[in-house]
C-alpha positions as CSV (number, residue, x, y, z in Angstrom):
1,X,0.0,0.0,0.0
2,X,2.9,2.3,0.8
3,X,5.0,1.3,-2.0
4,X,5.7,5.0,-3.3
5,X,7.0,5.8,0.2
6,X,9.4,3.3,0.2
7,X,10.6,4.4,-3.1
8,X,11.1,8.1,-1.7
9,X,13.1,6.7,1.4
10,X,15.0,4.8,-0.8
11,X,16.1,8.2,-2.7
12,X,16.4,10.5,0.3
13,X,18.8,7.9,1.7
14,X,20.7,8.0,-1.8
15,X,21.1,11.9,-1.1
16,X,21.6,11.9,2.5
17,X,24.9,9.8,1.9
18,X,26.0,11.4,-1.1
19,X,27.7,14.4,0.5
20,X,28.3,15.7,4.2
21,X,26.3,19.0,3.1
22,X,23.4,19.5,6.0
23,X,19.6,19.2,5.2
24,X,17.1,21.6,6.3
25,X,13.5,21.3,6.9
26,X,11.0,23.7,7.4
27,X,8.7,22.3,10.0
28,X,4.7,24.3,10.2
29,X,3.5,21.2,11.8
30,X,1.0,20.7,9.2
31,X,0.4,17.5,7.2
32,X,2.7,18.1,4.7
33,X,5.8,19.0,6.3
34,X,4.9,16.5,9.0
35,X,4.8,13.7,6.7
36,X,8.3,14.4,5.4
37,X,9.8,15.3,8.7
38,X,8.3,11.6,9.7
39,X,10.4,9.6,6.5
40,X,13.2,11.3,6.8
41,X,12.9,10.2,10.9
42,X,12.6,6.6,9.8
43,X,15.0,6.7,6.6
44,X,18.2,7.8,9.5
45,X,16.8,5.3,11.6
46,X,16.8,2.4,8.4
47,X,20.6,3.8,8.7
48,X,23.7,2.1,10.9
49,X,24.7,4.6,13.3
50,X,28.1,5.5,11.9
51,X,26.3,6.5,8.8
52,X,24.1,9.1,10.8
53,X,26.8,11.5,10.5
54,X,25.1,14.5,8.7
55,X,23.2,17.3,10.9
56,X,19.4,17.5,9.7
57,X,17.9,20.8,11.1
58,X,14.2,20.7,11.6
59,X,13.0,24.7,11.8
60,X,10.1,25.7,13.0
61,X,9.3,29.3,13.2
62,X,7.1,31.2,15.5
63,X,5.8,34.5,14.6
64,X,4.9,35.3,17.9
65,X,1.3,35.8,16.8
66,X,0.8,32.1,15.9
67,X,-2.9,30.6,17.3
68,X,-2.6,29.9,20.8
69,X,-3.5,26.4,20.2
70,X,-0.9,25.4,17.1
71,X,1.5,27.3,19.3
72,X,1.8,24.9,22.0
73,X,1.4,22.2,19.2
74,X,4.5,23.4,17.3
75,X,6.6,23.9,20.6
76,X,5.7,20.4,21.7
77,X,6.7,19.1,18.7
78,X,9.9,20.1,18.4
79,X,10.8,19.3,21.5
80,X,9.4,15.6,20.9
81,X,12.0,15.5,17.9
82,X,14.5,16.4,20.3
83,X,13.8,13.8,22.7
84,X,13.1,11.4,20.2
85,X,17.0,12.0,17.8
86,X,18.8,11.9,20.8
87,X,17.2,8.9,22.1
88,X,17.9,7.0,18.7
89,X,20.8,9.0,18.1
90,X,19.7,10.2,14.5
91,X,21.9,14.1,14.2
92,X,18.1,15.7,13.9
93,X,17.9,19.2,15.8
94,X,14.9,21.0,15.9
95,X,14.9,24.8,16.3
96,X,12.3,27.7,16.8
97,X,13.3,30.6,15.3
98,X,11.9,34.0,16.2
99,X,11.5,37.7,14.7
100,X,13.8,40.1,16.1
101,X,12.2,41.7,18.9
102,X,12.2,44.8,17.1
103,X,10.5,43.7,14.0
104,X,7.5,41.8,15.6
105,X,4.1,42.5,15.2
106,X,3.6,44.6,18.8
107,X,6.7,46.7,18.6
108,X,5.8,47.7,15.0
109,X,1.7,48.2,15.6
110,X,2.3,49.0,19.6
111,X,5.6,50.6,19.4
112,X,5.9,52.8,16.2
113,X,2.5,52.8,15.5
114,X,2.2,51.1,12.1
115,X,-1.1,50.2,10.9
116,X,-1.9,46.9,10.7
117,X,-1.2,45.2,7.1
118,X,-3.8,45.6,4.8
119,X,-4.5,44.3,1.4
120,X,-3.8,44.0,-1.6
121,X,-0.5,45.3,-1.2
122,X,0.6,46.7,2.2
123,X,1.8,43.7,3.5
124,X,4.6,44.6,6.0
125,X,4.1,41.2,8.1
126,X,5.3,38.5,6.2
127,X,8.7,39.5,5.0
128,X,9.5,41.1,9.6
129,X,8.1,38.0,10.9
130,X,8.9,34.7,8.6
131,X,11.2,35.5,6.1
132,X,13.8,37.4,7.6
133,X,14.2,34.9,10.8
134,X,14.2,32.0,8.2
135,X,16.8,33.8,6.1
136,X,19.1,34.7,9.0
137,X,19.0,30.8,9.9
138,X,20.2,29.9,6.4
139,X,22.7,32.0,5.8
140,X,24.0,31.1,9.4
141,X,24.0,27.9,8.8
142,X,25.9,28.2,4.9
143,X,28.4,30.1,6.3
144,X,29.3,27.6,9.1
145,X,28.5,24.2,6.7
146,X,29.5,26.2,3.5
147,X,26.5,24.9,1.3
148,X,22.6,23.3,2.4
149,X,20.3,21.4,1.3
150,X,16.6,22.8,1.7
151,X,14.6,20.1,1.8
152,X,10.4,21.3,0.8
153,X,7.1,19.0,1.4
154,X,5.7,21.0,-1.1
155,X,3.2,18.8,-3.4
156,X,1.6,19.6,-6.9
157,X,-1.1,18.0,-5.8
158,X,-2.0,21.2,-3.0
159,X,-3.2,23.7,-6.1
160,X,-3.2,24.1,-9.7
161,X,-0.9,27.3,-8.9
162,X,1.4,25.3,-6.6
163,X,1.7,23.2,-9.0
164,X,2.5,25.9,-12.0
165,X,5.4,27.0,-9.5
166,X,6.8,23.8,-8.5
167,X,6.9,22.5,-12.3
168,X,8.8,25.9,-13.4
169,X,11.5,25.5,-11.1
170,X,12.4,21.7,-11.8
171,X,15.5,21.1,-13.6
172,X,15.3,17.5,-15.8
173,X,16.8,14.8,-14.8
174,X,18.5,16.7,-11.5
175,X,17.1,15.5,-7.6
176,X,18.4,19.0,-5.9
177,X,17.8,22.0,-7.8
178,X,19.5,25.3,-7.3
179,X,17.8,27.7,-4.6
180,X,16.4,30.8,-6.7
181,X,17.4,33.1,-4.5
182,X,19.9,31.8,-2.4
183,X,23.5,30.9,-3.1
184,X,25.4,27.6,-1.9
185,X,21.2,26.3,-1.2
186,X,19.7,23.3,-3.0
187,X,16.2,22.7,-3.0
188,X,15.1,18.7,-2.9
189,X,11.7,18.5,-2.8
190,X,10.8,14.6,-3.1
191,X,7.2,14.7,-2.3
192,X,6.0,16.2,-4.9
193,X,4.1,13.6,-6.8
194,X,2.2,12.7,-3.1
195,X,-1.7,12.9,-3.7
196,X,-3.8,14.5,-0.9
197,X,-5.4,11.3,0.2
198,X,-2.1,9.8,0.6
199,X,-1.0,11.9,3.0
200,X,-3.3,10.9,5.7
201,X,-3.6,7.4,4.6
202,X,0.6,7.7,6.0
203,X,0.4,9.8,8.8
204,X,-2.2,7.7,10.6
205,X,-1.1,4.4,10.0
206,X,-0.2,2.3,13.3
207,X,-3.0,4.1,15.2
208,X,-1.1,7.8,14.0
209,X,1.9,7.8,16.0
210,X,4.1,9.4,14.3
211,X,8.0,8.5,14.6
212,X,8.8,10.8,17.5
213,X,6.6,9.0,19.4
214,X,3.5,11.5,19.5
215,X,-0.2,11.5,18.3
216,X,-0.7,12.7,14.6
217,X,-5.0,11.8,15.2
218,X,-4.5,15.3,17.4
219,X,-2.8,17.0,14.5
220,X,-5.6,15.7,12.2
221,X,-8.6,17.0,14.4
222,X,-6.3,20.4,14.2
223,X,-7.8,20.5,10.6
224,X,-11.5,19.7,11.3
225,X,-12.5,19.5,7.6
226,X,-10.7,22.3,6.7
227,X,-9.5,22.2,2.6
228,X,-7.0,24.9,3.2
229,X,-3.3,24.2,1.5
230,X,-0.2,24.4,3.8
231,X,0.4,28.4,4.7
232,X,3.4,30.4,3.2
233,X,6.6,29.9,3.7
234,X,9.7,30.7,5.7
235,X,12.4,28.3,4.8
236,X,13.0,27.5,1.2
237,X,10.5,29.4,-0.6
238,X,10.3,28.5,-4.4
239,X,9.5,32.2,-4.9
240,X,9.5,35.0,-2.8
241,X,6.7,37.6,-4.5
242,X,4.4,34.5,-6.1
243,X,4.0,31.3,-4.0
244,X,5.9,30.3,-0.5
245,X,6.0,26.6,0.0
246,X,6.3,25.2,4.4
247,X,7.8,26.3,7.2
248,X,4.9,28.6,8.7
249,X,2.1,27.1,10.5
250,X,-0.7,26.4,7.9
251,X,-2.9,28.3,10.5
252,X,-1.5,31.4,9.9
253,X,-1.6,34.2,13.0
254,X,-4.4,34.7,15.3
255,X,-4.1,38.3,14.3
256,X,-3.8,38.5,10.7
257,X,-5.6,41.6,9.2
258,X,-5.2,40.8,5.4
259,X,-8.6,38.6,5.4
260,X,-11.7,40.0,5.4
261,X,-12.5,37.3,7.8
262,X,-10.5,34.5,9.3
263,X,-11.2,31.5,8.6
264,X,-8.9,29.1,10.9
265,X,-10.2,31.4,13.6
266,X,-13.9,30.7,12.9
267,X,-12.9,27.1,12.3
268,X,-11.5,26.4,15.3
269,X,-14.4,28.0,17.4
270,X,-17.0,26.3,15.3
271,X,-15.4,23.7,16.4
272,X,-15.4,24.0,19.9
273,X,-12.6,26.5,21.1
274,X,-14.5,28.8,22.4
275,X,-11.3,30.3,24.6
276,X,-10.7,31.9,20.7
277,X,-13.7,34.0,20.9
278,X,-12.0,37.3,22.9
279,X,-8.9,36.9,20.4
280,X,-11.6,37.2,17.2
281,X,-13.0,40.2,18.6
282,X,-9.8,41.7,19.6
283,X,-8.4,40.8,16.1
284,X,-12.0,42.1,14.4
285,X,-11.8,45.7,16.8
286,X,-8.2,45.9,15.3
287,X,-8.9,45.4,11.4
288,X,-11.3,48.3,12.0
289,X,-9.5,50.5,14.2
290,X,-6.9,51.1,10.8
291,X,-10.1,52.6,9.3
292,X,-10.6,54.9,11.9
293,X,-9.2,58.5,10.7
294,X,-9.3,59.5,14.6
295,X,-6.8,56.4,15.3
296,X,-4.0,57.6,12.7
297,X,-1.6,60.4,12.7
298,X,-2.2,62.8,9.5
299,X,1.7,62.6,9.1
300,X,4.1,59.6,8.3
301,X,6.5,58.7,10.4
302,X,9.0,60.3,8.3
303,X,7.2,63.4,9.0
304,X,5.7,63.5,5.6
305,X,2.3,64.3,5.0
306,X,0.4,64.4,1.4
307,X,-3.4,65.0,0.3
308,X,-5.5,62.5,-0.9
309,X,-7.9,62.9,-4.2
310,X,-10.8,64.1,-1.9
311,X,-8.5,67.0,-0.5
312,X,-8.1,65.5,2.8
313,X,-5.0,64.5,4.5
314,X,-3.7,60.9,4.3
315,X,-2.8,58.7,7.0
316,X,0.2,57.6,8.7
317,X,0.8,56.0,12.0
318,X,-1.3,54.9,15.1
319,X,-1.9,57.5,17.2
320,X,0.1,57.7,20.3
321,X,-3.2,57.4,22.1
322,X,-4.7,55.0,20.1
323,X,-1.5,52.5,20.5
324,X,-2.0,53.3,24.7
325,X,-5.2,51.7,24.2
326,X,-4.3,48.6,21.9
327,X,-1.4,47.9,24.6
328,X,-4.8,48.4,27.2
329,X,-7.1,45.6,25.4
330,X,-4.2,43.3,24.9
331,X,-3.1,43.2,28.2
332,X,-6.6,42.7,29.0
333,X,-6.9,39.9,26.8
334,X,-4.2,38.1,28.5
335,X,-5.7,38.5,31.6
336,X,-9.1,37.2,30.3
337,X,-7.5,33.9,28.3
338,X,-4.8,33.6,30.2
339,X,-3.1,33.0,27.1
340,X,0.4,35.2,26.7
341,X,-0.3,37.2,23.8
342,X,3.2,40.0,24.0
343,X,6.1,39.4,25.8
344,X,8.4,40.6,28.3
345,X,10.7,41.5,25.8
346,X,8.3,42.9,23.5
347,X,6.9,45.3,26.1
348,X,10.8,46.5,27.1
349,X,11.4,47.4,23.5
350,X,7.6,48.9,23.2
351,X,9.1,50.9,26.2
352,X,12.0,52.5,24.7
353,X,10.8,53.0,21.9
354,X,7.6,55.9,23.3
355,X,10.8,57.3,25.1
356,X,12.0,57.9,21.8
357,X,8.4,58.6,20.4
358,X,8.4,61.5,22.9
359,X,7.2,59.9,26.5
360,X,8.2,63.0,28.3
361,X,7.1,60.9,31.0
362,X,8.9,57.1,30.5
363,X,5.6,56.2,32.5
364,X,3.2,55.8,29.9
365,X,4.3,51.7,29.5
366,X,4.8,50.4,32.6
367,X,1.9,52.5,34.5
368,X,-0.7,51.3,31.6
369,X,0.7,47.3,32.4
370,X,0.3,48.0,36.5
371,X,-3.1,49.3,36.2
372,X,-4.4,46.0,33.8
373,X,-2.3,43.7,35.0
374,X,-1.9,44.7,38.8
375,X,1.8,43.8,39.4
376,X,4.4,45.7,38.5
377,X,6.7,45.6,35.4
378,X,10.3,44.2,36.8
379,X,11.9,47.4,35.5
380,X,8.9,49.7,36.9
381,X,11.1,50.8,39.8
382,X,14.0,52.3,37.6
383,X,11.1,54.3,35.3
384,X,11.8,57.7,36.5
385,X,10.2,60.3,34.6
386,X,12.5,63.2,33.1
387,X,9.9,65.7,33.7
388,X,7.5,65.8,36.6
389,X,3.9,66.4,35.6
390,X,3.9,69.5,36.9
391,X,6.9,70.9,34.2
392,X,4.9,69.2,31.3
393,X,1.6,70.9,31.9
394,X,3.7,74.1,32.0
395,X,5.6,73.1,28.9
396,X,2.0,72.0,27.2
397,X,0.4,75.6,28.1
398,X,3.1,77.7,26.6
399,X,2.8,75.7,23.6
400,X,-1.0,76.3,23.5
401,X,-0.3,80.0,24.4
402,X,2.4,80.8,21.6
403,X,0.7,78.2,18.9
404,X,3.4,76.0,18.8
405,X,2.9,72.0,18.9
406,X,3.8,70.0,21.7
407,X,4.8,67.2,19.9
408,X,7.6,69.1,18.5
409,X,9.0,70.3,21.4
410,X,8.7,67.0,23.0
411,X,10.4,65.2,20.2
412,X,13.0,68.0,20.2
413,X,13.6,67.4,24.3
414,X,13.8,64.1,24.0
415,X,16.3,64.5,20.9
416,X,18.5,66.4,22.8
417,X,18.8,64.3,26.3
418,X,19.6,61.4,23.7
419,X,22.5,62.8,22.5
420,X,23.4,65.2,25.4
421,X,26.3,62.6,25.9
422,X,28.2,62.7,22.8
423,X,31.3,64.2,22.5
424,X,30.8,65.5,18.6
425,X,27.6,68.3,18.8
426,X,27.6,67.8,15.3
427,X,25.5,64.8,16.4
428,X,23.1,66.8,18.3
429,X,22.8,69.4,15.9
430,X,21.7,66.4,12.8
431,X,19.4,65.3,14.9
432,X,17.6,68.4,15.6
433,X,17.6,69.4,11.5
434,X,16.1,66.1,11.4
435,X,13.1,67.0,13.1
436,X,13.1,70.7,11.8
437,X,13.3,69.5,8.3
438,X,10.0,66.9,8.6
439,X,7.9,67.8,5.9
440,X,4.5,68.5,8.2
441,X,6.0,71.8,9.5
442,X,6.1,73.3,6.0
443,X,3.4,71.9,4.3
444,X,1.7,75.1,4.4
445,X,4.5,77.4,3.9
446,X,5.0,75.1,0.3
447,X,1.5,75.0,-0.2
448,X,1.3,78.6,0.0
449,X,4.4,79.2,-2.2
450,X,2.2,76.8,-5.2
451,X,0.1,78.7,-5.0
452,X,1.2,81.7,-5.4
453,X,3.6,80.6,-8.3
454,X,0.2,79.9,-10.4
């Protein structure tokens, strides 16, 4: 019955001990890349032990916004592949790779204020929080092993697209193929001839254990019926602005705002996880907050601003208030799940960054998590403000008095205390013509000048 399997074990074992160059395999914990992770467990363990000596890195990457549920699924995963290669001894190392703290989804939305992404095209997300981590894996691990093998559980069967894509970048007659965008990477992609009922018909044979000894029935009930193809990629995609083949949970992110509606959300509450319900609303209060005009800045973050066809300004950034009450409800929603939704580390850098946003206070952060939360921050205690409340109403009246906007004066305060230390006030000085030079502050004075040239 499982004839074809045998014959893709047989040629994964031919590559494995054709060279000493490491494999790599993006692991969502879906069906697909399960299924490969699971014959590439058994062809190493077919193998004699002296022959198991090439590393196979199993990658799993967490967005940070991943479901709650396939969270823990993915994390307990890879540590069962752990447990399970060094108990047989077969060189597999899982990993769970991570944005950089700067670059995930809270200090970006919460932090700097970005709006959420939004279709068709502003879709800041994917390359910050899957790509980039994936990337920074690879190229770490070329330059230590000097080439790698990608190995995809991509099949045609998925979609007639996928299918397009994976035919377009096969070379006749070759097993690896070169990596289209990445130098010293091979792509080996040997399920692709797999049908869809196949897959299952595999995965829960011998009551579904799968070979790191845990329960692939759970991961099928994760699907519930659901006719959804594996989610985009993070390692090994075929191609980065068409179609993304494993490596990112096939659930995609609790969060996502580039659906109308989402799906695996509903899915899994039809279904009975009804602990999901507060993160929906949360995620559908979000999606419409970008809409709201009150919630954005009228000026980029560059400082920029520009009119739109109907004469009115366009948008930029959250708010600072409106990002003060995102960081509010989330907190909230942690306390109501109990599910950790933004982390410690996430919140220091949310921190530093308002400083920098113009926080005359350094307050705003940790006061907002004492007040939801009802414990203190661990660096509460060193949170001194630079200016008592007292000076900032005085320094917010005679702004109000002689027209002049806060937020300038803030920005230019908090400018000069960060660089108050440098040796070189040429350093000061850029960073003041920074802020003097942002294009809101002469809109008008331009604007005028136009219009008087006509």
């Amino acid at each position: 019955m499982f004839d074809e399997y045998s014959k893709i074990k047989d040629e994964m074992k031919l590559v494995y001990l054709h060279d000493q160059r490491p494999w790599m395999i993006g692991f969502s914990g879906g069906k697909d890349s399960t299924l490969l992770c699971q014959l590439v467990f058994e062809m190493i363990e077919s193998l004699p032990e002296e022959q198991r000596s090439k590393p196979v890195y199993v990658v799993t990457s967490d967005t940070m916004v991943e479901n709650p549920i396939v969270k823990r699924y993915m994390h307990r995963m890879s540590d069962a592949i752990n447990k399970a290669s060094s108990r047989k001894k077969l060189n597999i190392q899982a990993h769970i790779i991570y944005p950089e703290i700067r670059q995930t989804f809270w200090s970006l939305v919460i932090g700097l204020g970005y709006p959420t992404p939004e279709p068709p095209g502003f879709r800041w997300c994917t390359e910050r929080l899957k790509i980039s981590p994936s990337n920074a894996f690879t190229y770490n691990t070329i330059r230590k092993d000097g080439e790698i093998v990608i190995l995809l559980g991509v099949r045609k069967a998925e979609s007639a697209a996928r299918s397009r894509s994976i035919s377009s970048h096969e070379i006749e007659g070759k097993i690896l193929t070169p990596h289209p965008q990445i130098q010293k990477a091979y792509v080996y992609s040997p399920l692709v001839d797999i049908p869809n009922e196949d897959v299952w018909s595999y995965l829960l044979r011998d009551h579904g254990k799968s070979a790191w000894d845990t329960d692939n029935n759970y991961l099928y009930s994760l699907y519930q019926g659901e006719q959804l193809s594996e989610e985009d990629s993070v390692v090994g995609q075929v191609n980065k602005d068409n179609i993304k083949v494993t490596g990112n949970s096939r659930f995609g992110c609790w969060i996502c705002t580039m659906v109308k509606e989402d799906k695996s959300l509903k899915n899994f509450i039809d279904h009975g996880s009804m602990e999901l319900i507060p993160l929906r609303d949360f995620r559908n209060w979000l999606v419409k907050l970008r809409s709201d005009p009150e919630a954005r800045d009228y000026r980029r973050r560059n400082g920029n601003v520009y009119l739109m066809s109907n004469g009115e300004f366009g948008r930029g950034p959250f708010t600072m208030k409106t990002r003060k009450e995102i960081l509010r409800r989330l907190l909230q929603l942690e306390v109501d799940t109990g599910f950790e939704l933004i982390t410690i580390d996430e919140l220091k850098m949310i921190d530093k960054m308002w400083e920098d946003e113009g926080d005359l206070s350094r307050r705003a952060l940790v006061d907002i998590y004492s007040q939801v939360k009802g414990k203190k921050l661990p660096w509460d205690g060193y949170k001194k403000a630079k200016y008592d409340s007292e000076t900032i109403a005085v320094i917010q009246t005679l702004c109000e008095k002689y027209e002049i906007p806060f937020d300038l004066i803030s920005k230019l305060m908090i400018s000069v205390d960060n660089t108050k230390f440098y040796t070189r006030s040429a350093i000061s000085a850029k960073s003041i013509e920074k802020i003097f030079n942002e294009g809101w502050l002469h809109y008008e004075t331009i604007r005028e000048g136009l219009e008087d040239a006509d």
